[in-house]
N, C-alpha and C positions, 0 to 999 in steps of 0.2 A: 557598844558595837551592835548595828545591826544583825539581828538573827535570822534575816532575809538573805539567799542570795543574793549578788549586785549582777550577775547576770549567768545566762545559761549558756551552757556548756556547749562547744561547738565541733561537728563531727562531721569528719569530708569522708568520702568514699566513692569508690570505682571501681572498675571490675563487672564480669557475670554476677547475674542474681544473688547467687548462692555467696561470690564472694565478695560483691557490696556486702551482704547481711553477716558476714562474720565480723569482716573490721566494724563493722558497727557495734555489733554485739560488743566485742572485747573493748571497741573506746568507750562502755560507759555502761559496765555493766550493775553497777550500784543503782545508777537512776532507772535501769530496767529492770533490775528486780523489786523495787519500790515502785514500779506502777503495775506488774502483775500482782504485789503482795494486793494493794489496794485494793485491783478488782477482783482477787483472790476472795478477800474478807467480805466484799459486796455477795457473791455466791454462798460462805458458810453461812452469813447471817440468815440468808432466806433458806437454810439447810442442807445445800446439795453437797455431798460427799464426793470422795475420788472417781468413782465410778459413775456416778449422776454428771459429773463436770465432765467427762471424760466423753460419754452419749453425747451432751449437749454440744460440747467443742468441735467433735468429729461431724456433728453435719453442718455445723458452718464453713468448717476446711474443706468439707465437700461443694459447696455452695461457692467459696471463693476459687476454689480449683475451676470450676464452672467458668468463672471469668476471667481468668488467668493464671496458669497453671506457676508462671515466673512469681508470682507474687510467693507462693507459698515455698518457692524453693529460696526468694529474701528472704522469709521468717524463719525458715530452717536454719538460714546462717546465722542470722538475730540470736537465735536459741541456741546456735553450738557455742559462739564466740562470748553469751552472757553468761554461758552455762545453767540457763534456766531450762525449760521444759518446752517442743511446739506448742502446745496448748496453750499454754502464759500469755507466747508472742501473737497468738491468732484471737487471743480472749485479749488484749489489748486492743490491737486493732479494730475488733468487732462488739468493742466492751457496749454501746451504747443495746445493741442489739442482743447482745447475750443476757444482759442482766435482768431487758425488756421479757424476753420469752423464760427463765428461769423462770422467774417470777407469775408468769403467767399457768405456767404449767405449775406450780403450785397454790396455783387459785386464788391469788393476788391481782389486784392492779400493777398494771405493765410498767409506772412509776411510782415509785415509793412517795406516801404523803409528802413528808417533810423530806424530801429527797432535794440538796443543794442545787440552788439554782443556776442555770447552764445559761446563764444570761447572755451577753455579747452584745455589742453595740460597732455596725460596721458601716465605713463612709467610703464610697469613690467621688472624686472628682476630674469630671472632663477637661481634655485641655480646653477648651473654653473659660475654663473656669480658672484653670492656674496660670499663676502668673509666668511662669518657663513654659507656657504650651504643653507639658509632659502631662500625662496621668499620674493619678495617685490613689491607690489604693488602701485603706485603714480599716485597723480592727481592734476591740477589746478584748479580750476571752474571759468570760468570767465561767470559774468553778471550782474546786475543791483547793482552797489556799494550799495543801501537801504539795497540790501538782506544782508548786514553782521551785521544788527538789525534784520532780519528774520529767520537769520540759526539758528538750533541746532544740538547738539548730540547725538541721542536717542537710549537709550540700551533697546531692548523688550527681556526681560526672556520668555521664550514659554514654556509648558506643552508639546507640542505637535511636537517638532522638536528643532533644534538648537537656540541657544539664535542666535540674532541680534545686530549689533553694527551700526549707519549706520550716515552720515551727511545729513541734509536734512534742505528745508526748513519748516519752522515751521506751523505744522496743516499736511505734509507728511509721508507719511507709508515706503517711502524707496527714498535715490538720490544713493550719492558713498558710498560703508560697506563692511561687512565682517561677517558671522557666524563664530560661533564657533565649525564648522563642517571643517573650514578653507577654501569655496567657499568666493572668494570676485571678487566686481563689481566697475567698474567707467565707466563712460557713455561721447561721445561726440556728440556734434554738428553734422548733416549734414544733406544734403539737395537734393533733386535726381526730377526729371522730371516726377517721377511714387509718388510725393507723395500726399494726399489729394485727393485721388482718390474714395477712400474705406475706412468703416469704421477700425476701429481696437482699438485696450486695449490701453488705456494711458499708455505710456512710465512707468510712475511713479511704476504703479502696475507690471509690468513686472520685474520692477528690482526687487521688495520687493518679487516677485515668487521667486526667482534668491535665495535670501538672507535666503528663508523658506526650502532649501532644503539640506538635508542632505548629497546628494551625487554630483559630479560634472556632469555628462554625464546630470541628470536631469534636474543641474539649466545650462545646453547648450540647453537642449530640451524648457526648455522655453522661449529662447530667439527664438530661429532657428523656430520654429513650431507656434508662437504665433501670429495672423495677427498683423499689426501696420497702421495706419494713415500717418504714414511721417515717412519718415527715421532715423536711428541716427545710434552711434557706437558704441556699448557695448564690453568690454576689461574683459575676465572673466578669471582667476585663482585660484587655489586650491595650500593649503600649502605642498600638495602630492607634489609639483614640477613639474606642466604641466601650461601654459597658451594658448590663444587665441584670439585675436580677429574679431569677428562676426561687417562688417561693412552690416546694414541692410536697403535693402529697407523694403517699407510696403509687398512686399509679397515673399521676397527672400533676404537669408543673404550668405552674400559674405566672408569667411574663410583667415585671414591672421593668420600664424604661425611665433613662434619666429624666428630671423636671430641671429647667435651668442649670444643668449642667452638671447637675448631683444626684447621685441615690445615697439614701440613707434606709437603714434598718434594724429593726432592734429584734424583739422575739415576738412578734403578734402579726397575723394575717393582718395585709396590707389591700391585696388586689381583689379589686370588687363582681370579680368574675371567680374567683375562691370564698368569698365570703357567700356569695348565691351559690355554690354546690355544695360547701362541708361548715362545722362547727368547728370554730377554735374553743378546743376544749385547755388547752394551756395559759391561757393569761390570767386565769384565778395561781397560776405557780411562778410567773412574772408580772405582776400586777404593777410595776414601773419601768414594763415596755415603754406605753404609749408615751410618756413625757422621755424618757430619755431618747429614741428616734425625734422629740421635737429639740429637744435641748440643742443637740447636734447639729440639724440643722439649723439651726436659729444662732448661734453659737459663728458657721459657716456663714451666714447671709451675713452677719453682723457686719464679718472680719473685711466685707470688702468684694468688687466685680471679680478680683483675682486673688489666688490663697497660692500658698504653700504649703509646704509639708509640716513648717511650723504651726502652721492653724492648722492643720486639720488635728497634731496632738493637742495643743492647746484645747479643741473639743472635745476630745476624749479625754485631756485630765477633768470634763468636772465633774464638781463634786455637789451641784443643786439635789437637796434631801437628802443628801448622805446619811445611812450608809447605805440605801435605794436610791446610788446615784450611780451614771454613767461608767463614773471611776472609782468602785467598790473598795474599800480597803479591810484588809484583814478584820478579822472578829476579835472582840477584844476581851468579849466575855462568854463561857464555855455556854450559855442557852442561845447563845443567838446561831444565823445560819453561818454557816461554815465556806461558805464562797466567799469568794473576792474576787477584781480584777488581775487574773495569773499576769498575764503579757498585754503589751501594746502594744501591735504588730505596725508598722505604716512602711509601704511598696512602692516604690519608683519603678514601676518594670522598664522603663526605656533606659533609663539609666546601669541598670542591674543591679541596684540598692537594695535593702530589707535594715530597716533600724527597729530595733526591740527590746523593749522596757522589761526587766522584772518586775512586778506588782508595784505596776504605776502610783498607787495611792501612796506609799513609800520612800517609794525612789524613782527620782527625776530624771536616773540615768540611762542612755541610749548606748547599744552596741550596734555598730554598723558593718553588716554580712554583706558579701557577695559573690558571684560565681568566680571570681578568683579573687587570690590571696587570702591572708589571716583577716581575722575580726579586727576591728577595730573600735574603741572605745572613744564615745563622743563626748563632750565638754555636758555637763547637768546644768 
């Protein structure tokens, strides 16, 4: 028997803020208390006790109040209904950014040497490109093999804008999704010389703007306009048939457009209008960026004028240099790195699809989400 999950856990919710975040909280409070233990254990190791955690948490919850005050009354319910702590729920969602300034404020580097690689390997295709005319959205997520006990599904029904579909770790308001406005988001890795400089919105909440918004020019305006802490690389599309990706410093985002009818991305500055202002100080921590965004594409060109959704996984299962390939598989011996490929996300937004792999390198198998009814489990 596999000691993998065969898939994650799936959680609808609806209601006010506050009571989306409870039914969340109580559907799945094991997996949320296993992803604040994690980044719990991230802050003792660098030293900080209840009181140090406690300083550092509170002016992030001030900082996200800043940007919306609903978010933090969802992680309230998050935390009444897990029975964990706000802190927990707010140090998830902001974990990338919290652990960054711990650390710094004890006179550390903002990333831990040997800190597991937040790899990701993400592809859209135009409809130009596919053979249905529809979009297609994909992603890898690589990072802490625990988190594929951490992740789930989670469908938020809103009153008040487009429902939500989104994969995320569990006690999270938004990772990689899709509305039902057809706006979807996958996010990667990177790293720049401007980053940590200045405050800014946790990654996290940034996407779930992204995911609230009805129109696309909008959820662009809040990736492009929103300050950030550290860089990353947000890949946004719309089932209208346009995509994008914004690779971002903390105060300036850098515009790559499709090439014959695809972007692809891995975790290395790409646009040559970013590499003339900043240093990618992160590809010595991903050093099989550059060949896995060629693999991808190359992979995609192969398959054909017109793909599916089948090729686009088919590119993301490989496995060229394994285990510094595309589709990471678990570590199989206690010195090596500790990531892998968690999920395989791949997005029909016109359709209102989401199929997602537990640790692809694995298992072959797809569960198929969407803004109504149950999951459903696809043939491997």
């Amino acid at each position: 028997m596999s000691p993998y999950p065969a898939a994650f856990p799936f959680v609808s919710v609806s209601g006010t803020p506050f009571e989306r975040g409870l039914r969340y909280g109580a559907a799945v409070p094991e997996r949320i208390e296993a992803s604040a233990a994690l980044y719990r254990h991230q802050l003792g190791a660098i030293g900080y006790g209840p009181s140090e955690k406690t300083r550092l948490i509170d002016s992030f919850a001030a900082e996200i109040a800043r940007f919306g005050e609903a978010y933090l009354e969802e992680m309230r319910g998050i935390a009444q209904g897990a029975g964990v702590s706000f802190a927990d729920i707010v140090m998830i969602n902001a974990r990338t950014e919290v652990v960054a300034r711990a650390r710094l404020e004890q006179g550390l580097t903002a990333v831990e040497e040997d800190e597991p690689e937040e790899g990701c390997t993400g592809a859209i295709v135009l409809p130009e490109r596919s053979r249905d005319g529809a979009l297609i959205h994909a992603q890898n997520w690589d990072w802490r093999t625990e988190c594929a006990g951490t992740g789930i599904v989670l469908r938020v029904q809103r009153d008040d804008g487009p429902d939500i579909l989104t994969f995320v770790e569990a006690g999270g308001l938004a990772r990689n999704g899709m509305n039902s406005a057809g706006v979807a988001i996958t996010a990667n890795y990177l790293e720049s010389d401007r980053d940590y400089r200045q405050p800014g919105v946790p990654l996290a909440l940034i996407r779930r703007r992204v995911l609230e918004q009805a129109h696309f020019a909008l959820a662009l305006r809040a990736v492009a306009a929103t300050p950030k802490a550290c860089s990353n690389n947000m890949m946004l599309s719309t089932a209208a048939g346009f995509a994008i990706d914004l690779e971002c410093a903390p105060d300036e985002a850098f515009q790559i457009l499709p090439t014959e009818g695809l972007i692809v991305h891995a975790n290395h500055w790409v646009s040559p209008v970013a590499l003339a202002k900043l240093r990618d100080t992160g590809l010595p921590r991903v050093p099989d960026s550059p060949y896995r965004d060629w693999r991808v594409r190359g992979i995609l060109d192969a398959a054909g004028a017109r793909l599916t959704a089948d090729d686009v996984k088919r590119a993301l299962f490989d496995d060229f240099l394994t285990p510094h390939a595309v589709c990471r598989p678990p570590a199989t011996d206690a010195g090596a790195n500790p990531s892998s490929t968690v999920a395989m996300v791949v997005m029909q937004p016109a359709a209102g699809i989401m199929d997602v792999c537990c640790l692809p390198a694995v298992n072959r198998g797809f569960t198929r989400y969407g803004f109504a009814g149950e999951p459903v489990r696809l043939a491997a």
